[in-house]
N, C-alpha and C positions, 0 to 999 in steps of 0.2 A: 504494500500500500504506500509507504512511505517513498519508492525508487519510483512506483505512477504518479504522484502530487507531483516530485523533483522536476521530476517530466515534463508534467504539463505545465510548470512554472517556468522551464524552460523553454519550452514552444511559445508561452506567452511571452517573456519576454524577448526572444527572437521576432515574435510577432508587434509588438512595440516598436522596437531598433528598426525593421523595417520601414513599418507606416512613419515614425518620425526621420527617418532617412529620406520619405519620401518628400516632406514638409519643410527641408533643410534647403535655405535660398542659395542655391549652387551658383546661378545668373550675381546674383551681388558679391558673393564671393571674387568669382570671373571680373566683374568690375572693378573690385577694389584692388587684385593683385594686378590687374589691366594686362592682363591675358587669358589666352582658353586652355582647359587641361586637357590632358592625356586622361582617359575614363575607363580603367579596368574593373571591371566588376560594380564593385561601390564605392572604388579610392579615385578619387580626384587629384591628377598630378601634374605640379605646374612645375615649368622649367624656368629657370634665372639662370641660364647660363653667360658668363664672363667674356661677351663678345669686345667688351672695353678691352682688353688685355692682351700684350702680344707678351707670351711667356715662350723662352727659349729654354730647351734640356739639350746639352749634350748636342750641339748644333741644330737641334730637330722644334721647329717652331711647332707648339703644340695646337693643336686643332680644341674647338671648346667643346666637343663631344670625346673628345678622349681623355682631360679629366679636367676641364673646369666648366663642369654642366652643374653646378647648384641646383636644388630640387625642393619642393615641399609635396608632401601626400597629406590628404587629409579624408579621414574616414570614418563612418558614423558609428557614433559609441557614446556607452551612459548619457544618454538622453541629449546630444549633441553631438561635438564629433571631436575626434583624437586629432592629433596635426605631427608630422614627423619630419624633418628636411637635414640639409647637408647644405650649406651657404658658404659657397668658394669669396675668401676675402683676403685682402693683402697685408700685413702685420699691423699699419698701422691703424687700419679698419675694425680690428678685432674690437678693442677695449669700447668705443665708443658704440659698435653695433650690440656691443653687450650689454651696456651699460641700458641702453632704450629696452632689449629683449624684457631684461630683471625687472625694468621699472613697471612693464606692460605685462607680467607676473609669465612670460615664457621662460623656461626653464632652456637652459644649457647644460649638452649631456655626454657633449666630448668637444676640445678643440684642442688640432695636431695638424700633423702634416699630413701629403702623400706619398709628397716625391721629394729628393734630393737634387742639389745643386740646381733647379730652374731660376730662373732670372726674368721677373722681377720672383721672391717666393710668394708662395700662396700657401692659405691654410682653410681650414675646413673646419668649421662652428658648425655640431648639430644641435638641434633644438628641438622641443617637446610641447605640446601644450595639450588643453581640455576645453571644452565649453562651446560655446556658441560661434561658429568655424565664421561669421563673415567677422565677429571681433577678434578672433584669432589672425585671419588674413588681415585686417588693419593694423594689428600691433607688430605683425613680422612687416608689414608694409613700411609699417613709421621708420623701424630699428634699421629696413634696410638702404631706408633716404639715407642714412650717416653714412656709408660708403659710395663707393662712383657704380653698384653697381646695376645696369641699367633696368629700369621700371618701366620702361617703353619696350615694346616690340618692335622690332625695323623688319622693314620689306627685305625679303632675301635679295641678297644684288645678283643673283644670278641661281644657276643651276648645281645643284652640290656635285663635286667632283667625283669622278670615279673613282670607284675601288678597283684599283691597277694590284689586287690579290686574286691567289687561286681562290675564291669564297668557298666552293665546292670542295675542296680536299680540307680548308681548314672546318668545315661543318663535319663532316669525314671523323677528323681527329678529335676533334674536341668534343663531340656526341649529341653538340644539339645544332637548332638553326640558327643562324647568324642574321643581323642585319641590319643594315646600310643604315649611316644616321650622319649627314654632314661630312662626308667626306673619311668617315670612322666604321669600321665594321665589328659590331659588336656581338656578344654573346650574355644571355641572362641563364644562367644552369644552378639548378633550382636543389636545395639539399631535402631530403628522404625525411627526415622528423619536423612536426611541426614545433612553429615558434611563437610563441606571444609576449605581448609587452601589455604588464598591466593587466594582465587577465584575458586580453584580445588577442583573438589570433590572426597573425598580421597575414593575410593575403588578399591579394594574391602577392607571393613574395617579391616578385618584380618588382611593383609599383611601391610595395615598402622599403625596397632598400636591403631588404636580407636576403638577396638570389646571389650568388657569386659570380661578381661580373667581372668580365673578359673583354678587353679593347684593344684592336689592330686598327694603327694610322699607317697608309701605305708612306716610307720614305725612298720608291725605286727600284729597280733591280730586286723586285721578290721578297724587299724586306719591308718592315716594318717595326716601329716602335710600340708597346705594347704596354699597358698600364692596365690596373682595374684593383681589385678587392677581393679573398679569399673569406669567406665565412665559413667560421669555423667553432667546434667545439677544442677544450683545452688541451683534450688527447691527440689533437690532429695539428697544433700547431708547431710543433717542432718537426715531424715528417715532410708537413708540409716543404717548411723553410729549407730543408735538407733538399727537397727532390729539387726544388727550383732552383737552387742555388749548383744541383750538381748538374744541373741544363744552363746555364750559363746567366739566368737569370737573377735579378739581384732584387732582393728585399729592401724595400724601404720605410715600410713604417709598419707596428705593430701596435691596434689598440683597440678600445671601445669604442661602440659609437649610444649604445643605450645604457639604462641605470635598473630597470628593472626586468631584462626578457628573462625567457624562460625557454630551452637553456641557455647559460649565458654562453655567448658568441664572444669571438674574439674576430679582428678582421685585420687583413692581412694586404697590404699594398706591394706593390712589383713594379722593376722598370727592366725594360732590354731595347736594343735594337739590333735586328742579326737577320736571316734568314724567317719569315713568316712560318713556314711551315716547319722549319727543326724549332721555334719555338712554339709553337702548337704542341708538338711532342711531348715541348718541357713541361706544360702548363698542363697535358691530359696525364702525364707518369704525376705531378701534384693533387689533382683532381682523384687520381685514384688511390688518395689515403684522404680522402673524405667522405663524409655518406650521405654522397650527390648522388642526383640520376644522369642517365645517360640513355642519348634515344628518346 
């Protein structure tokens, strides 16, 4: 008797979160961050990525979908909605877009690096929130006038560049499907146990931010510079670091990005530039000490 109440307490409140998800002003939302999202499932995912910025690594002028694409997801929970994001900003950005975040009661839940030696550097402030998602979208809105980073959308000036990569053999290698964003060919490969923050279970993983993401910018002749993020559990961060480092690839940063998931993740950033496909190799012999899918 007691496991049927549970039950139907929990169909009702699934049934609630629904119909107020349904009542939640997405359109004001969309206005106030003054763009449209990417819409998987019920996450709402708006891009801020760092078009201001010409960031050089290692001669290789980074494209802003290979790692300065800033992001906020926002999705409906305890009677309004969750907000989760990654906000690419430049050192001296940090303290000031912080200081707006605290004062507008958003929470900071990791800031670090991803990559080494780039010029000018960048850093990555994530941020949490609760409550009523169009006040949500204004107080990240306010926090993030204190930096340059743009709030306007501009017309693309052209056509996004080809991916001058084998895409086909690296889809091949790496076990899932890849694809084309900006001149960047990316991968989202999804791990095997679910994950929640706060009691919610964040999917679809992609659009949260917990998928382990994989990025190929072509620079030429077959290669490519490669960045992204490793999600991981504790048992699998040291293997990791090993297999990609014994494929030529270098580790760059090791941290958190949340305060309360479940399990706790640890996330894992990478830089190479070499051959595309020997490093797909590097990156799938990584992949197979964690419990990702494939296929």
């Amino acid at each position: 008797m007691r496991k049927t109440i549970l039950a139907l307490i929990g169909v009702g409140a699934c049934f609630i979160a629904s119909a107020h998800a349904q009542d939640l002003d997405w359109k004001k939302v969309d206005e106030t961050l003054g763009r449209k999202p990417v819409v998987a499932d019920d996450v709402h995912r708006y891009g801020f990525p760092r078009t201001d910025l010409t960031v050089t690594l290692d001669g290789v002028t980074i494209k802003p979908a290979l790692a300065l694409g800033g992001w906020l997801a926002f999705k409906p929970a305890h009677g309004g909605a969750m907000v989760m994001g990654d906000l690419v900003l430049l050192e001296t950005e940090i303290n000031p877009v912080m200081a707006k975040m605290i004062a507008s009661g958003i929470e900071i839940t990791a800031v670090h690096n991803h990559l080494l030696r780039a010029s000018p550097a960048t850093f990555y402030m994530h941020v949490a929130g609760h409550g009523d998602p169009v006040k949500l979208a204004s107080a990240i809105h306010d926090a993030l006038a204190e930096s340059k980073t743009p709030l306007t959308v501009a017309a693309p000036a052209g056509p996004p560049p080809a991916i001058d990569l084998d895409t086909a053999k690296l889809d091949q290698v790496i076990g899932v499907k890849g694809q084309a964003n900006g001149g960047v060919y990316q991968f989202n490969v999804k791990r095997r146990d679910p994950i929640t923050e706060d009691g919610m279970l964040l999917t679809p993983v992609g659009a949260m931010g917990v998928a382990i993401a994989i990025n190929f910018q072509p620079t030429g002749a077959g290669k490519a510079a490669i960045t992204g993020d490793f999600v991981l559990t504790s048992d699998e961060v040291n293997p990791v670091i090993v297999a990609l480092r014994t494929h030529g690839i270098e580790v760059t940063a090791l941290h958190s990005h949340m305060l309360d998931e479940q399990p706790r993740l640890f996330f894992m950033h990478f830089w190479a530039n070499d051959d595309a496909v020997k490093l797909a190799n590097g990156l799938r012999a990584a992949l197979d000490k964690t419990a990702s899918t494939k296929g």
